[in-house]
N, C-alpha and C positions, 0 to 999 in steps of 0.2 A: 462526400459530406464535408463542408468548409467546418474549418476550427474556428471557436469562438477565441475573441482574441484574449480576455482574459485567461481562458487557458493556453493560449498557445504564451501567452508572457509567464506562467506558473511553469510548463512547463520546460522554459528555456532557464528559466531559476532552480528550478530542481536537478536538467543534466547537469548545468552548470557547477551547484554543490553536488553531486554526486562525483562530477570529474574531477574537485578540486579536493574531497575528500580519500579518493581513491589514490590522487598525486601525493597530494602531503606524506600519506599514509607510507605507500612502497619507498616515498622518499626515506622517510625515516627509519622502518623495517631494512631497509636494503645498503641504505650509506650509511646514516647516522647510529642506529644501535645495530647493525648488523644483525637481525635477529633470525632464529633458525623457524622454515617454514614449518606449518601443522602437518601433524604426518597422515599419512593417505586417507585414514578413515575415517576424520572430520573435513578434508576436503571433499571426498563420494557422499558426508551427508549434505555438505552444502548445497551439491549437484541434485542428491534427493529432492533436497527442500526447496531448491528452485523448482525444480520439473514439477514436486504436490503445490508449491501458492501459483503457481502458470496456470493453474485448474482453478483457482480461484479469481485471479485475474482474469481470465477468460469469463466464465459464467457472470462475474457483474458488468463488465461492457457488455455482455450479449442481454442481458435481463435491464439496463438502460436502456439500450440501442430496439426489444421488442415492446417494451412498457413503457416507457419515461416519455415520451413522444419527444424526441428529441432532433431537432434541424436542425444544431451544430453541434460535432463532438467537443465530447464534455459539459455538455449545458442541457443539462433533464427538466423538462419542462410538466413533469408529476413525480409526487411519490410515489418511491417503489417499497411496497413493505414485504413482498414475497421473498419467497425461496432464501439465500442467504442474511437479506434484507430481517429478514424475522428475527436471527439470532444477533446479529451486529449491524449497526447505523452505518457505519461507513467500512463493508468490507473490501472496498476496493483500496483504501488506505491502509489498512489492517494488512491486505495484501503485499503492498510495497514496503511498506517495514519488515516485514517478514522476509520478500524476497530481497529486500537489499542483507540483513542480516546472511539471509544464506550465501548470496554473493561473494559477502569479507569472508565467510567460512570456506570456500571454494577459492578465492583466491589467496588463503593461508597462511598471511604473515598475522600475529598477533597485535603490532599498532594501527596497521588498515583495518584489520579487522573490528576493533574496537572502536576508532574513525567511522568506520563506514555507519558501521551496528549505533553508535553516540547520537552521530549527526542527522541518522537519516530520521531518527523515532524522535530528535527533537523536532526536526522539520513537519512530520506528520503529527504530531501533539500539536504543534504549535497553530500549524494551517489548519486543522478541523476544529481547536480550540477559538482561534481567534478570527475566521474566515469562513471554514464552511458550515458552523454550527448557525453563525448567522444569516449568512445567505441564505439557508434550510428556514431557517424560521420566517425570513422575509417573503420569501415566495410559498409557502405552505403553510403556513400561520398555525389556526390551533390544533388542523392536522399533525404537524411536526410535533407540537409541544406533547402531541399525548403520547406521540412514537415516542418521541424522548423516555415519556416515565416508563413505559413498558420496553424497550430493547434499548440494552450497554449498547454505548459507543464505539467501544473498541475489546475489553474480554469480557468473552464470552465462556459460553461451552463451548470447547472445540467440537465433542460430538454431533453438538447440532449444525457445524458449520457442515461438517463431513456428510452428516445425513442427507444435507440439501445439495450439498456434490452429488450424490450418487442419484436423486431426484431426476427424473426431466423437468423441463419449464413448462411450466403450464400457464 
């Protein structure tokens, strides 16, 4: 499946800050404040909480990739309101804030970690604020608007995210 190219340019913007926040970060952790790593049982939850949002990331590319009628990744061509869809508008964003916060936790210096955990949720506020809420609305019109009043954006219940985890897709 070819990438659409405004996401393959989104995408080359987000490794890009993800790299440069993750440098700064051990920069500063490791030469500049010297500071002492997280001790092991916030770095096994990071590694948790990567492997539980992997399960979330996963199920919204696959719930795009079967519903959205989608010819290039990343460019859904319906809405999708099911499954995790129902509880949160954009949980694959939800997803990647999540898992980048767990990331700085796993990799355990306290200024990357705050770096990473800062940047990445302003990056995802910012782009579904000012990008994909609209794009959402351009192409789905008063569909979207009503999804809007009925399903947050981004918190939710977590229960209901988890419930639609343990769901199959239907």
């Amino acid at each position: 499946m070819a990438v659409c190219s405004k996401c393959r340019k989104r995408l080359i913007l987000w490794t890009t800050l993800t790299t440069i926040s993750i440098g700064i970060g051990l920069f500063m952790d490791l030469i500049l404040f010297k500071t002492h790593e997280f001790p092991v049982y916030l770095r096994l939850t990071g590694l948790a909480g990567i492997i539980l949002t992997h399960f979330l990331l996963k199920r919204t590319g696959r719930l795009l990739r079967e519903f959205g009628e989608c010819e290039l990744w990343g460019w859904s061509t319906r809405l999708i309101i099911r499954n995790v869809y129902k509880c949160v508008r954009h949980p694959h964003h939800l997803g990647v804030g999540t898992f980048m916060t767990f990331l700085g936790l796993l990799i355990g210096y306290p200024v990357t970690f705050l770096l990473i955990a800062v940047t990445q949720w302003l990056w995802v506020f910012l782009f579904v604020l000012v990008i994909e809420e609209k794009e959402c609305l351009e192409k789905f019109g008063e569909q979207y608007r009503k999804y809007q009043e009925r399903v947050p954006m981004f918190f939710c219940n977590p229960f209901c995210i988890i419930k639609e985890l343990t769901k199959s897709i239907d």
